[in-house]
N, C-alpha and C positions, 0 to 999 in steps of 0.2 A: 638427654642427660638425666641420671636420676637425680630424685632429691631425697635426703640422706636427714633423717630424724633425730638430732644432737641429746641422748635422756641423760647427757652428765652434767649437765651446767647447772644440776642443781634445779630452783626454783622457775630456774627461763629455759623456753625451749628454742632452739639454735637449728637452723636447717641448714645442710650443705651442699653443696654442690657435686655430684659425685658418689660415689659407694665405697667406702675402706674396701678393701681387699684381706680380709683378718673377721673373724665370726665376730659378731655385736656381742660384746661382755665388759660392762661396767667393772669389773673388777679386773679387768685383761689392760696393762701399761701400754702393750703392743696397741690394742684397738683403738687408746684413748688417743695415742702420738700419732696414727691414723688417719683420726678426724683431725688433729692439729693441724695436719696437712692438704683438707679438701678446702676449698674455698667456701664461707658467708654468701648467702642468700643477700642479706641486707646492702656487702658491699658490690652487689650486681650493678649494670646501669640501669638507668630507670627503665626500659623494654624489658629486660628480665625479670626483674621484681615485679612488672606489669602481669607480666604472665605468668609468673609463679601464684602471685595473688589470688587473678581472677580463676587459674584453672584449680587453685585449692579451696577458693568459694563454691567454687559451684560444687567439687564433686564432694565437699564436705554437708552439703545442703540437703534435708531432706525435704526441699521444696519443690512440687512438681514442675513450676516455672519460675524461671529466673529473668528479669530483663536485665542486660547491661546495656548501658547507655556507652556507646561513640567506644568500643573495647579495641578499637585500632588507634586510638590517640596518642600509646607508647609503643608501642609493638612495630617494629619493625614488616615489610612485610611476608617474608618468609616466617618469622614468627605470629602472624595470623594465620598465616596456612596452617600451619601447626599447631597453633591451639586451637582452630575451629576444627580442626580433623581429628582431636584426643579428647573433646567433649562427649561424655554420655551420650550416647540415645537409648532414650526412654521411650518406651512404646506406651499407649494408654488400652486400657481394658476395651475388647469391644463388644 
């Protein structure tokens, strides 16, 4: 499912759940009642927001390794399959 980048809230940034269906334009009523209609990140259960989390750390990260510690603690487990399968890989120079 995608995740959908909220830039009208202003000062906070809102992630949702899903894609409007309507081209992204702050100044578009259609697009704004759009997003009114996809579901918060925040009010996910805690396996979603687990995995929302850690796979927007890592691939926001320009650090060449990342440990998570215990990343199956929320995660259901078809939801580890899935996020250890949408992890980067990085290859290192050889």
């Amino acid at each position: 499912m995608p995740i959908h980048v909220n830039r009208a809230g202003g000062s906070q940034l809102h992630l949702h759940l899903g894609a409007p269906d309507i081209q992204p334009r702050l100044d578009s009523v259609e697009y704004l009642n759009a997003l009114d209609g996809l579901p918060l990140v925040p009010d996910q259960g805690d396996g979603m927001r687990s995995f929302i989390g850690l796979l927007l750390t890592i691939l926001s990260s320009s650090h060449p390794l990342i440990l998570v510690d215990e990343p199956e603690a929320f995660l259901h487990p078809p939801q580890a399959v899935s996020w250890g399968g949408s992890l980067p890989r990085r290859r290192g120079s050889s």
